[in-house]
N, C-alpha and C positions, 0 to 999 in steps of 0.2 A: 550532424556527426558523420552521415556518409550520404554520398548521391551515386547513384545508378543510373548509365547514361548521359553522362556529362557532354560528349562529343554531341549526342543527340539535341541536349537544352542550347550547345552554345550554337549548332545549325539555326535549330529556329528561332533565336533570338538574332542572327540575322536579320530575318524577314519579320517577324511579328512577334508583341508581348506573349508571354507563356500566360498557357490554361493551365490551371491546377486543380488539384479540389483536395479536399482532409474531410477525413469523416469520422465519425464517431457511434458507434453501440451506445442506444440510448438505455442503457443498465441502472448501474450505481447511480448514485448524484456526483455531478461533475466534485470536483476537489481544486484546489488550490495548484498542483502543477498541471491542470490545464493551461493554465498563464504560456504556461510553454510554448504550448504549439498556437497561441494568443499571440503571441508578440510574435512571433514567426509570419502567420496570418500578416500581421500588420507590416512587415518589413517586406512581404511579398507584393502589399497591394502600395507603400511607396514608392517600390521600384514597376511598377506599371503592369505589376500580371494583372490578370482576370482569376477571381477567386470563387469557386463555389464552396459553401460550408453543406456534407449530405449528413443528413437527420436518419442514422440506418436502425431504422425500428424494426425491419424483418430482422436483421443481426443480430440484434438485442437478443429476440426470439430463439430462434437458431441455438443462440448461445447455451445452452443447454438449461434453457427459459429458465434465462437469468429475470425476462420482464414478461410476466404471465400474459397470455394476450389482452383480457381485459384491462389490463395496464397500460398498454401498449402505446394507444393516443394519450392518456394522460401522461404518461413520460416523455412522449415528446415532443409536449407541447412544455412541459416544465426544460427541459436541453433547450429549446429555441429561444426560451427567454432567457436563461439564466446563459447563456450562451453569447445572447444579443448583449444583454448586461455586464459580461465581464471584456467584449470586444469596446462598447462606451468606455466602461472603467477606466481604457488604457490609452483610449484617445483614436479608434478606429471609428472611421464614418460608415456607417452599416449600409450606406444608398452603393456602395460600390463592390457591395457583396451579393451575392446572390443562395440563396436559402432551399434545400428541395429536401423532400423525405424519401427515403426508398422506394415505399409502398406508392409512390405515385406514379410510379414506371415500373416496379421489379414483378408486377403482377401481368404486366403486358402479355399479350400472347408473343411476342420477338420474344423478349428477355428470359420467358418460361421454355421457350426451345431451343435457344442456346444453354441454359442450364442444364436442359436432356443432353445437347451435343455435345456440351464440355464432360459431363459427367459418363459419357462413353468414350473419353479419350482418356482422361483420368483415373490412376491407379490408386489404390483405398492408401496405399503407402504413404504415397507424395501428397493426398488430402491430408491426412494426418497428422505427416511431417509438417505442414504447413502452416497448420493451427494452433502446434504445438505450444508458442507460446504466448497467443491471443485467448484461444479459445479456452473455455474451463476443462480440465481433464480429470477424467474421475474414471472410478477403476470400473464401470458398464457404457463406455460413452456411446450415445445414443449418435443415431444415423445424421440427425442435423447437423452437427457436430462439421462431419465431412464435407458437405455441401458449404458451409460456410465460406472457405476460400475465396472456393468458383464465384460465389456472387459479388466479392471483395474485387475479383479480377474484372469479371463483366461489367463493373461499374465506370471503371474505366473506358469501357468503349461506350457505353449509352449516356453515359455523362458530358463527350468528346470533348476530352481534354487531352495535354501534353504529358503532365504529370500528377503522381499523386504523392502526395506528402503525409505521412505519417509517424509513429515512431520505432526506433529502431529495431522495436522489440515483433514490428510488423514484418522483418527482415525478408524470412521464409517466405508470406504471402505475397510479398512484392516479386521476389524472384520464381515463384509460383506462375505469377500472372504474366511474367517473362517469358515464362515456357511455352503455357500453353495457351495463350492469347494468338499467339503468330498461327497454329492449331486452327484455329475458327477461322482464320483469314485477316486478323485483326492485329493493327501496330502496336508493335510492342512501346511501351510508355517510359518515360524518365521515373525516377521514385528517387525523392527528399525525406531523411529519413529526422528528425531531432532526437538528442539522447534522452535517455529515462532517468528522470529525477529522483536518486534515490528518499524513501519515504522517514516520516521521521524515527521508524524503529532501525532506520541502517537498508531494511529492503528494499522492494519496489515499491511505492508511494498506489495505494491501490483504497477503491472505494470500500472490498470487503473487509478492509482489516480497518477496523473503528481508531484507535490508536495513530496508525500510521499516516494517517491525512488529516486535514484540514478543511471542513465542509467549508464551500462558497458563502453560506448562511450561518454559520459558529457564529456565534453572541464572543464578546471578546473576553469575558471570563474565560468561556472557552478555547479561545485562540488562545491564551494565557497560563490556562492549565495541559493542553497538549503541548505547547512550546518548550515548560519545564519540563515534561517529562521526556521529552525528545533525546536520542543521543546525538551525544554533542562531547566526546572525551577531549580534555586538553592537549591538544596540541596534535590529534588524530585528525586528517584531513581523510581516511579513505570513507564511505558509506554514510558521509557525514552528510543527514538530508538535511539541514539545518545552512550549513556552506554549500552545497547543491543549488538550494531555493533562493540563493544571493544569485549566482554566478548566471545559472540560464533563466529569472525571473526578474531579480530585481535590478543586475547590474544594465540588462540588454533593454531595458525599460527607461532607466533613470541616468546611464553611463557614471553611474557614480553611485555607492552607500557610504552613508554615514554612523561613524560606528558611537552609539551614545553611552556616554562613561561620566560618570563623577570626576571633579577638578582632580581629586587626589591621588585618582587613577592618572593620571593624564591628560581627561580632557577630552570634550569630541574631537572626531578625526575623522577626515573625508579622503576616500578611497576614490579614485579613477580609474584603477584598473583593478580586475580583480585577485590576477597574482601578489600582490603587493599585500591584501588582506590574508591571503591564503598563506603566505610568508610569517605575516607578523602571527597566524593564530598557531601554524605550525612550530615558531618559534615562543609559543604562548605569552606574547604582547598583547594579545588580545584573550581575555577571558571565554568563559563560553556563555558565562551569565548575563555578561555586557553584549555579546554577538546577539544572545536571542531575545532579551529587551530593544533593542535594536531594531530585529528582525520582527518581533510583535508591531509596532508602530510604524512603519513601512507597511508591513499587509494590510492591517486594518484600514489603512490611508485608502489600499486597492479595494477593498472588502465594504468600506460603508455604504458609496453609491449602488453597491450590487443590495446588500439587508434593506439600504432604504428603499429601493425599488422592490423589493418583496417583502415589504410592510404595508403595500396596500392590499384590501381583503380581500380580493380577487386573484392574486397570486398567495396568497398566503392560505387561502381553498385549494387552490390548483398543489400547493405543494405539500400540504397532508394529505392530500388525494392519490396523488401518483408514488406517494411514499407515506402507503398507511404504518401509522405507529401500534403496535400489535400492543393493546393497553390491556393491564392487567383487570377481570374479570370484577363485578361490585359482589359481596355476598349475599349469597342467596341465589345468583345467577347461576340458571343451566341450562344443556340444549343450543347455549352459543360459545362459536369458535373460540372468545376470550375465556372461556372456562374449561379448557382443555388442560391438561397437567402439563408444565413445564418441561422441556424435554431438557435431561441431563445429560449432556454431552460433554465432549473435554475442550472442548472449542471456547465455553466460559471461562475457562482457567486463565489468568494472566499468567504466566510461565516465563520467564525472561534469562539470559547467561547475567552470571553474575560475576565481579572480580572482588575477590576479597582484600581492602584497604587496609585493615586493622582487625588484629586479635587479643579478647585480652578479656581473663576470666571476672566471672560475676562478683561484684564486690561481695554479694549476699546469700553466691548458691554456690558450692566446691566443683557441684555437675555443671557447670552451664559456664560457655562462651557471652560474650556482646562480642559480634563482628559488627564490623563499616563494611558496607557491599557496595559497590557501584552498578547501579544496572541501567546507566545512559542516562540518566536524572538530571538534574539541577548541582543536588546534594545526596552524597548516600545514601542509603537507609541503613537503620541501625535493626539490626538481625539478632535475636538471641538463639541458642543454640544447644541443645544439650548435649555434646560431641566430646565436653571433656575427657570421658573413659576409654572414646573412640578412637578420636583422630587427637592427633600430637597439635600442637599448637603450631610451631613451625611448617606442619604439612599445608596447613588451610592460608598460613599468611600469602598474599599475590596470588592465587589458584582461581580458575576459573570456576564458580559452580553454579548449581539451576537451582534457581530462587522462583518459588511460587508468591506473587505480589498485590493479589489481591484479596488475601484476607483481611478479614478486620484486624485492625492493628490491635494487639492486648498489651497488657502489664504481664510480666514475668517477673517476682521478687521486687516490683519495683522498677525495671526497665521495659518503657513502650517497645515493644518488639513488630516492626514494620514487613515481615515476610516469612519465610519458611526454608529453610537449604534445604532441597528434597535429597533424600539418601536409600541405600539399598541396604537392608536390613537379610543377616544367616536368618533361614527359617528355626536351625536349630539350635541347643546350647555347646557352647558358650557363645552367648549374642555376638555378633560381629557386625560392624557399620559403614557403610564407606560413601561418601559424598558423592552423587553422579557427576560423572566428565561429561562436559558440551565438545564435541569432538574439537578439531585443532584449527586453528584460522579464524574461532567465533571472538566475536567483541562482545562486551558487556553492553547490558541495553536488545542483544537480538534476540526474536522471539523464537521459542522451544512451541512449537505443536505435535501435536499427534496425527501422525499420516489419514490422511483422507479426512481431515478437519482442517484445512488448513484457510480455509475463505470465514470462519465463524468469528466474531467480533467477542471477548471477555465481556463479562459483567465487571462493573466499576467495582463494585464490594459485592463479593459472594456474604449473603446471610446467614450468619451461624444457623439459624433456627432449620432451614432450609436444605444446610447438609448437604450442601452438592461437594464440595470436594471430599467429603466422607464414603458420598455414596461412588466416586467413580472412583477414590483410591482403591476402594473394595477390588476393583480389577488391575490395579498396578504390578507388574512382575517383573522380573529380570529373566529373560531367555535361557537357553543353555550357551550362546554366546554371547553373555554379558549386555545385550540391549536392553534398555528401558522401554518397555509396552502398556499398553491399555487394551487389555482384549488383543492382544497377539498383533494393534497396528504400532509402530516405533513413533517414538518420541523423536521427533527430524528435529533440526535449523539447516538454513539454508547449506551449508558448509555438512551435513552430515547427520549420521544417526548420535544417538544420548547415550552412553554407555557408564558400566561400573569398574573397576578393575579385577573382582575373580567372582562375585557371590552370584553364580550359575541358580537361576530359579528362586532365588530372594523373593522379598516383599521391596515395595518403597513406598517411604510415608514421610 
C-alpha cells in the first residue's frame, strides 16, 4: 500500500538484493489475513531479497501482557509453526528464510543500552503517538506500553537489514524509527508497508474479536458458520472483509478466483483480475451467497495442509498449551481457578447495527412488530418487537437500529424471534420509547461495544438461566446528552458514540 524510502531500496538494489524482515507479536493466534503479509513474504523472496521472519515475544509482553510470560515460549513456539505451515501452504521454501525470536538478542547487554539511550532522547509524546495504533490502549496504560516502539525500531539495526516490512497500520512506528534511529548513529531503513484487511464484521480483522477472523485451525463447520455471518451487503464493496480476503489473498496467490454458482444462476465464472469481480458484485451480478461459498472452498483448500499438520498430538499439546481453554469448573469443584464466578461484562454481548428490511404487524398480537433486520448475515433475522404503540411503522422501515443478537431465539405468539432492537425507555408516565441510533456512516453487520470493552469476544448464546444480559441491562442509561451507557462508559462503533433522540437519563432494555 505504501513504501518509505523508495529512492533509498532502488540505490541498493543497484548493488545487492534487499534485506528485510516482518515481524510479528506472538499474542493472539495467527488468523486467516496473515496470508497477507504471507504472500508478500513470498513475492519478496522470488524476486531474490533475503528474508528474515522475527518471532517478537518480548513484544507480545510489552504489549500490555497480551502473553503472560509463562506463556511466552509456548506461544512462540506455536507462531513458528503455524507460521512455517501457512508459508508451505502457499508454496514458499522455508530453507530460504531465516527464523530468530527477539529474546535471543533483545536481552543482550548492546541492545539493553541502546534501549536506555533511545529512551533518553525519546519524548513520552512521540512514544505514545507511536504505538497508537499497534499497541493495546487502555485508559492506565502502563509504562511498557511506551518502550515498545523503541525496540520495534532497534530491531532494525541488530537485525541489519535494509528494510522492514509491515502493515500499514505500523505507519507511526516506522516513521518513529525514521526519526530517531539517525539519533543513535544508526541508518535510517526503507519500510514496506501491506494494507489491512478489513475483518469479517466490516473492521480490522483482529485476533481479539472472536467473530471477525478466521482461526488458521477453524474445523470447516466453522469456517462455514463465521462466513455466513460475515458482512457481506449486496452490492456494498466498502468494509466488505469478504471482497478484501479475495483481492490481497486469494487473487495475489491464485491470479485468478472462481466464483461458484448454480447453472441457473449462470454458472461458474473465473475472474482474472479483480476489478472485474468487484464490478460485477457492486453491480450485484454476483450474489453474496455465491461470493462466500466460493470464498469457503478456496480457504479451506489454503487451511487443510495447515489442520492436517496440527493434527499430530504433539502440536495439538503445544496448541492447548499456549492457548489454555479456560473450561468450565466440574461440580463440587473449589479452591481452583475454573471455579471462579463468571465475570459479567458487556464485552459478551453480541451488539451489532442493524437495517431494517421490512415492517409489518403481528398477525396474532395488535402490540407487536415482525421486522426483517439485516445485520451483515447471509439472511436477515426476523425480529419481533413490541414498538406498535411506540414508533409509527413507517419510522422503523430502512432505519438503522442496534439489535442485540445473541439471545436465545424464542417464540413470541408464534413468531421465532432472532434478536432484540435495544431502545430508550421515559423513566416516567406517560411511557415513551425510541429506538437507539448507531451514529451516521454505520453499515449493518458493525459491532456496537461499550468503551473500554472493546478487545472481549460475545458468548455464542448468552443462557437465559444465567442472566447476563439482565444483570448488565440493570446498568443501561441514557446520559443527560442522549448517549447510550453502561456504567457511565458509551456504547461506541467505529464511526461513533450510540445515541437516542431526546429521553435525557432514560433506561434501555
Amino acid at each position: 500500500q505504501e513504501v518509505l524510502g523508495e529512492e533509498k531500496l532502488l540505490a541498493i538494489l543497484k548493488e545487492r538484493e534487499l534485506k528485510i524482515y516482518w515481524g510479528t507479536a506472538t499474542t493472539g493466534k495467527p488468523h486467516v489475513a496473515y496470508f497477507v503479509p504471507m504472500s508478500k513474504i513470498a513475492d519478496f523472496l522470488k524476486a531474490g531479497c533475503e528474508v528474515t521472519v522475527l518471532f517478537a515475544d518480548l513484544h507480545a509482553y510489552l504489549d500490555n501482557m497480551k502473553a503472560p510470560w509463562e506463556l511466552l515460549e509456548l506461544r512462540t513456539r506455536y507462531y513458528e509453526q503455524v507460521i512455517k505451515a501457512m508459508l508451505e501452504s502457499i508454496g514458499v521454501p522455508l530453507d530460504r528464510l531465516k527464523f530468530i525470536r527477539g529474546t535471543d538478542y533483545q536481552l543482550s547487554k548492546e541492545y539493553t543500552l541502546d534501549v536506555y539511550r533511545l529512551s533518553s532522547l525519546v519524548t513520552q509524546h512521540d512514544a505514545k503517538k507511536a504505538g497508537a495504533e499497534v499497541v493495546k490502549q487502555v485508559e492506565h496504560p502502563l509504562l511498557s506500553g511506551l518502550l515498545y516502539p523503541g525496540l520495534q525500531a532497534l530491531d532494525e539495526e541488530y537485525l541489519k537489514v535494509d528494510a522492514q516490512f509491515g502493515g500499514v497500520d505500523q505507519r507511526k512506528i516506522f516513521t518513529f524509527a525514521e526519526k530517531y534511529l539517525p539519533s543513535l548513529g544508526y541508518a535510517k531503513r526503507v519500510h514496506l508497508m501491506n494494507p489491512m484487511v478489513p475483518g469479517l464484521t466490516g473492521s480490522k480483522m483482529s485476533s481479539s474479536e472472536e467473530d471477525s477472523k478466521i482461526d488458521l485451525l477453524d474445523r470447516k463447520e466453522d469456517v462455514k458458520k463465521k462466513l455466513k455471518k460475515a458482512f457481506c451487503e449486496p452490492g456494498n464493496v466498502e468494509n466488505n472483509g469478504v471482497l478484501s480476503f479475495i483481492k490481497h489473498v486469494l487473487f495475489p496467490l491464485k491470479s485468478e478466483f472462481v466464483v461458484l454458482r448454480e447453472e441457473k444462476w449462470g454458472g461458474n465464472k473465473t475472474y482474472t483480475d479483480y476489478e472485474a469481480l468487484e464490478k460485477d458484485f457492486a453491480e450485484q451480478v454476483v450474489h453474496p451467497g455465491d461470493l462466500k461459498n466460493s470464498v469457503e472452498v478456496a480457504l479451506n483448500k489454503l487451511l487443510d495442509p495447515i489442520r492436517e499438520k496440527f493434527n499430530s498430538p504433539e502440536l495439538k499439546k503445544l496448541s492447548s498449551a499456549a492457548y489454555p481453554n479456560p473450561s468450565k469448573a466440574k461440580p463440587g469443584e473449589k479452591g481452583t481457578k475454573n471455579s471462579e464466578p463468571e465475570e459479567v461484562i458487556p464485552s459478551r454481548l453480541d451488539i451489532r447495527v442493524g437495517k431494517v428490511i421490512s415492517v409489518e404487524k403481528h398477525p396474532d398480537a395488535d402490540s407487536l412488530y415482525v421486522e426483517k433486520i439485516d445485520v451483515g448475515e447471509a439472511e436477515p433475522r426476523t425480529v419481533v418487537s413490541g414498538l406498535v404503540q411506540f414508533v409509527p411503522k413507517e419510522q422503523l422501515q430502512d432505519r438503522l437500529v442496534v439489535l442485540l443478537c445473541n439471545l436465545k431465539p424464542q417464540k413470541m405468539r408464534g413468531v421465532e424471534s432472532q434478536g432484540m432492537v435495544l431502545c430508550a425507555s421515559s423513566v416516567g408516565e406517560p411511557r415513551e420509547v425510541e429506538p437507539l441510533d448507531p451514529p451516521a456512516g454505520c453499515c449493518a453487520g458493525e459491532r456496537v461495544y461499550v468503551e473500554g470493552y472493546e478487545a472481549g469476544e460475545p458468548d455464542e448464546e448468552l443462557k437465559p438461566k444465567k442472566k447476563v444480559f439482565e444483570k448488565l441491562q440493570a446498568d443501561f442509561r441514557v446520559s443527560e446528552d442522549c448517549v447510550a451507557q453502561w456504567k457511565q462508559r458509551n456504547f461506541l462503533t467505529k464511526m461513533g458514540r450510540v445515541s437516542c433522540k431526546s429521553l435525557k437519563g432514560g433506561t434501555i432494555s
